[in-house]
Residue, then its C-alpha position, 0 to 999 in steps of 0.5 A: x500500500x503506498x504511503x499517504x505522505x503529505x496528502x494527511x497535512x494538506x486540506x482535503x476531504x477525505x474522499x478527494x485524497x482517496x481519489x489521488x491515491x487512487x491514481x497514484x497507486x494505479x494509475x489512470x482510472x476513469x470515474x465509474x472505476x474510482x467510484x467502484x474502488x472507493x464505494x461511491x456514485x460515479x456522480x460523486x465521483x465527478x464532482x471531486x474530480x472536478x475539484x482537483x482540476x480545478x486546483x489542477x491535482x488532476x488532469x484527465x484524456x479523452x478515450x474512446x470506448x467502442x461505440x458511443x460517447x467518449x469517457x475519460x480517463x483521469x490522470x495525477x499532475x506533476x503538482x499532484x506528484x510532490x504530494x507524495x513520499x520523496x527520499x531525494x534529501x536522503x539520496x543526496x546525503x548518501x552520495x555526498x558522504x560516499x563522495x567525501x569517503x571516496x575522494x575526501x573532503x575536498x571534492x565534496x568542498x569542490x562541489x558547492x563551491x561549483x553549485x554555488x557558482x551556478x546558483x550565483x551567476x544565474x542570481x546575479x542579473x536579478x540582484x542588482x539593485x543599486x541600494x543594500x536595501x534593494x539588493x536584499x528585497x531581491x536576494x529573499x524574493x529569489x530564495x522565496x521562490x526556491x522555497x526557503x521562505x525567507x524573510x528581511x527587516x532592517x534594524x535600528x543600527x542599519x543592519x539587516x536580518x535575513x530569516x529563512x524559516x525552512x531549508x530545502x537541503x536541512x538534511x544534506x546540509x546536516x551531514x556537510x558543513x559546507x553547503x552552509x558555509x557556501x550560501x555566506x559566500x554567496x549573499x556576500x558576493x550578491x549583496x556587496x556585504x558582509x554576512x554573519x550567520x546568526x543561525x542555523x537550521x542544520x544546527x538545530x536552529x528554528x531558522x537560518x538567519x544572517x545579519x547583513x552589515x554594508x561594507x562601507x558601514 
């Protein structure tokens, strides 16, 4: 049986998460065969299905069925899939730390600071903002749409905290420091600034956070 995941945390009726898990353990299924597996009217059926498009969980194909009217046949979304279980972080740490047994520490430093490269210079024409200020509204723009739910809020001293409360890599970076020490390095270069962690979610912190302090301040 496949595990639910993170269809339990999401606000769904029961029924419509049934239905995703259908499709996820069998694949496309029409109406009149999710009705049967679940023990409900087809017309319910629908009407859930209906739903979940237009929240585009689902999608569905036209099938002709000998002769007659058409049916359809209905489908999970790539959005649909990420709502199921992911050992993606899991994978990743293991081929960091069979890399850094391999071949030490160093190839493992060398791989960051390649990611970091690429992850800057595809930052660096969208942080160009001719203030700190403006620079830091567009770094935490560009790290909210990669899903660190990042936050900023200048202080009285003119400095300026950085929070991200979630971390999409926490568990390789649990395992290696340096895919920590590399996001320093790259708000430096970004932000024309110097940065100083103040926390640490791979640490055991609640959140990252940073303290951006202008170089000429």
């Amino acid at each position: 049986m496949t595990r639910t995941g993170l269809l339990n945390d999401i606000q769904l009726p029961k029924t419509r998460r049934l239905i995703l898990l259908a499709l996820k353990e069998h694949g496309r299924l029409t109406a009149d065969q999710l009705a049967e597996m679940l023990h409900i009217s087809a017309v319910a059926v629908r009407r859930h299905l209906d739903n979940l498009k237009h929240t585009h969980l689902v999608s569905y194909e036209e099938v002709q069925r000998g002769v007659g009217r058409p049916g359809f046949s209905y489908f999970l979304t790539p959005k649909a899939d990420h709502l199921f279980p992911r050992n993606y972080q899991e994978l990743a740490a293991d081929v960091i730390l069979t890399i850094r047994d391999m071949y030490g520490k160093e190839a493992v430093d060398a791989i960051f600071e390649k990611r970091t490269k690429k992850i800057e210079q595809a930052y660096q024409p969208l942080v160009s903002g001719p203030t700190l200020e403006k620079r830091v509204e567009q770094l935490v723009e560009l790290r909210q749409e990669d899903g660190y739910m990042a936050s900023w809020e200048k202080k009285p001293d003119g400095s300026i905290i950085i929070t991200e409360h979630n971390c999409p890599i926490q568990h390789v970076a649990s395992e290696c420091a340096q895919a920590c020490n590399e996001d320093l390095t790259l708000f430096s270069n970004l932000l024309d600034a110097d940065v100083i962690r103040l926390h640490n979610q791979a640490s055991g912190d609640a959140t990252c956070a940073y303290k951006i302090v202008g170089k000429h301040s």
